[in-house]
N, C-alpha and C positions, 0 to 999 in steps of 0.2 A: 614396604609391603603393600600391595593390593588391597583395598578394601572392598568386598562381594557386598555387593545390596540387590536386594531380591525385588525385583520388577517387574509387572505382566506387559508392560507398557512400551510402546515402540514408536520409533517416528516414521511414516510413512516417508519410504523413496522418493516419490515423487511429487512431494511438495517443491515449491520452487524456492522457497525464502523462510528458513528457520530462526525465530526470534527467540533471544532470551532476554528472560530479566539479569540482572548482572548483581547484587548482595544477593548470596545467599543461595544462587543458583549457579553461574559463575565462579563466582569468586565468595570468600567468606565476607563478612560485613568490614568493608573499608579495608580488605587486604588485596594486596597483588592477586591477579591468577595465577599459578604454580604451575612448575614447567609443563606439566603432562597438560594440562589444559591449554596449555600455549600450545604443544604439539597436537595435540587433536581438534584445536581452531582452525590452526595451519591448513591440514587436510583436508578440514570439510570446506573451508574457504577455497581450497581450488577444483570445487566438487558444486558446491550452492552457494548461494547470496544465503549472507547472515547480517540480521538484525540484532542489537542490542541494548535496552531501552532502561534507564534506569533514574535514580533520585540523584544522582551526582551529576558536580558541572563538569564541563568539557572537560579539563586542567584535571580532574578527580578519575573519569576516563582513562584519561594519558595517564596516569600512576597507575590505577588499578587492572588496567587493559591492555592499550596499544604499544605501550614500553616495551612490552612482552612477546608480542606476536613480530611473528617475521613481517618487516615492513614492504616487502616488494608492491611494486604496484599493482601490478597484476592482479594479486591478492585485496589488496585494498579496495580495489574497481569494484569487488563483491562484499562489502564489509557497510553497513549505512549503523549509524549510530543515533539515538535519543535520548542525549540527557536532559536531566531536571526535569526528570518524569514525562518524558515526551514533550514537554514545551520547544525544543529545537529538533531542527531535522539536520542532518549533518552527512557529506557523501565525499567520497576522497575525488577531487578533479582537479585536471591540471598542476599533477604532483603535489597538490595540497588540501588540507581538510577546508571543504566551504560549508557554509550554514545555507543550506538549501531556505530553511525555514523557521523562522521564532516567534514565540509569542512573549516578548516582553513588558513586565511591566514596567510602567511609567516610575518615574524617581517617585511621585507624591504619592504611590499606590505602596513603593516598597519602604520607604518612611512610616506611612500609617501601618503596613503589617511589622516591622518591627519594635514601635509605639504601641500598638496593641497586643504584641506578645510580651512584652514588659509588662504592662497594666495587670493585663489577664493571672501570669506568673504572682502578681502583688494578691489579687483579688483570690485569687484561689488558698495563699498563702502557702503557696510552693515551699517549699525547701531544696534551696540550690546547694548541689554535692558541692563540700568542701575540697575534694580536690579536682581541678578540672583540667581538660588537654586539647585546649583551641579555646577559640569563640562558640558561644553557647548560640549566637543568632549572627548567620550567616547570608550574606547577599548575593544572590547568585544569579542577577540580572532579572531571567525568565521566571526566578521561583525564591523565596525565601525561606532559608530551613531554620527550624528550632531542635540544637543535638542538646541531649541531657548533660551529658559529660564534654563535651564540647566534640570535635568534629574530626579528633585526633587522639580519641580513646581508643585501646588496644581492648581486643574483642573479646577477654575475661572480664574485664571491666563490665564492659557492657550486656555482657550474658548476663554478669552478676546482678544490676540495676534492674536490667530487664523482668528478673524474675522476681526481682524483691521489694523490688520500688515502682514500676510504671505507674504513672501518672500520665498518661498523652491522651486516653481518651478524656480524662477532665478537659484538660487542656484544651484540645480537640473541641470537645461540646463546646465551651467557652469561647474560643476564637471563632467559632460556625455563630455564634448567637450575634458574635460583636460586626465579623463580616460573614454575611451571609452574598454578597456577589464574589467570593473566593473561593477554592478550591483548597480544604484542608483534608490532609492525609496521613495514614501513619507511614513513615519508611523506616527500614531497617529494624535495631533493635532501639534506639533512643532517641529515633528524631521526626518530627513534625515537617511534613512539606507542604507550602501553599502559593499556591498557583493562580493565575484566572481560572474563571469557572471553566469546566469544561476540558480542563488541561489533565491531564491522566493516562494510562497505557494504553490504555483505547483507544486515545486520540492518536497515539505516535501509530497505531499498527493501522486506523485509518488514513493515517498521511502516506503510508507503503501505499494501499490501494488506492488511493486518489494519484500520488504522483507517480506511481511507477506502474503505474494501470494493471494492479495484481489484484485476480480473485479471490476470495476469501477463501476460497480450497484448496487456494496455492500454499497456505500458511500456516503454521504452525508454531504457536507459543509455547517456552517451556518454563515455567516460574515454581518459584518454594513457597507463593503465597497468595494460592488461586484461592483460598477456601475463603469464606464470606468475612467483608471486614478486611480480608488481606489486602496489601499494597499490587498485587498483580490481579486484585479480581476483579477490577473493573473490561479487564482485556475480555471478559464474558461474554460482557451484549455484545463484544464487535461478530459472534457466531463462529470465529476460525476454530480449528482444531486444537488444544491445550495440552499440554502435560505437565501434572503437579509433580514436585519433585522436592525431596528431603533435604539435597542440599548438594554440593558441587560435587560428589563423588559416585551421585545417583546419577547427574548431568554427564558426566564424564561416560560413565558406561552405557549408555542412549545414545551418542555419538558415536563412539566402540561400536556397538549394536549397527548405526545406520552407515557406517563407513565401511562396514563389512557387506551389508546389504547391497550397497551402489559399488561395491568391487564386483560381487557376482552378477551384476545385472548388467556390466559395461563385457 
């Protein structure tokens, strides 16, 4: 059955390159996107360049994402992706995904953030969940995440935590005191991402306009977590156009919405 969410909000036609954040906007936290958002990718993908910018690595992508959509090329040729928070640029050429662009860090950069999320965890006197589903510290080349539950909790779990237990901004404080040349963040519902400074959504929807020479009026963001503190609110100072959204079924009907609009305007 349909779920109706009530919306004033629309995406302008004629933008050129519609970005999403992908938890939570997309797709649920750490879940596939569901058919109907594969098939309404599909269509707008043969309609606009879509951006997709999110806290997961490439490999996390490929499960939550492009497993799903129809692979043609065609399609693809309009599709650029940003995982691990915009630290990679990523564009389909020559039949295969390239990394346009990364900010990696150094082996002795991702040693000292995972030594200092240990430390930090001791110093705070964390209390790590007894039952966990992955690795709790994860190395993701360009970014190292801290999941509560680990990295393969199933998203009751996580709502559950989320609302009864977060601890990330300690955390957060804590890791910003110890490195202060890093970039700490909240993502999702249980996990900490850190990056080089500088690295963020803002960064990736800056690398559209620098590499693909697009206006910032060309663009428009659509995230579940523009509001202050969110993990998409940095995408603010870049000036493009926004739309905050409740969660992948408010996303769903915005697309509905602009895919109806570019049928009557063709």
């Amino acid at each position: 059955m349909e779920v109706l969410i009530k919306t004033s909000m629309k995406i302008n036609p004629d933008k050129k390159i519609i970005a999403f954040d992908l938890d939570g906007t997309l797709a649920e936290s750490k879940m596939s996107i569901d058919e109907e958002m594969a098939e309404l990718l599909n269509a707008l993908l043969q309609k606009k360049m879509v951006a997709v910018i999110g806290g997961g690595s490439f490999s996390l992508f490929q499960e939550q994402f492009l497993f799903s959509l129809n692979r043609q090329e065609a399609l693809l040729k309009n599709l650029i992706l940003f995982p691990t928070s915009g630290a990679s640029f990523c564009k389909f050429e020559n039949g295969e995904w390239q990394t346009v662009h990364q900010d990696i860090l150094t082996p002795e950069e991702r040693e000292r953030i995972k030594t200092g999320i240990v430390n930090v965890l001791k110093e705070i006197h964390y209390t790590r969940s007894e039952k966990m589903y992955g690795p709790m510290i994860e190395d993701r080349g360009s970014e190292v995440t801290f999941s509560a539950l680990g990295m393969k909790a199933p998203l009751d779990k996580k709502q559950e935590w989320n609302s009864k237990q977060d601890t990330r901004r300690e955390i957060k404080k804590a890791l910003e005191t110890r490195f202060p040349e890093f970039e700490v963040r909240l993502g999702g519902l249980t996990s900490l991402d850190i990056t080089k400074k500088g690295i963020d959504k803002a960064h990736g929807i800056e690398q559209i306009m620098k590499k693909l020479l697009v206006p910032k009026d060309d663009i428009v963001f659509l995230g579940d977590a523009l509001y202050e503190g969110g993990n998409d609110a940095a995408v603010l100072r870049t000036g493009i156009d926004t739309i905050q959204v409740s969660g992948p079924e408010e996303t769903k009907q915005l697309i509905r919405s602009l895919l109806t609009s570019l049928k009557h305007k063709s």
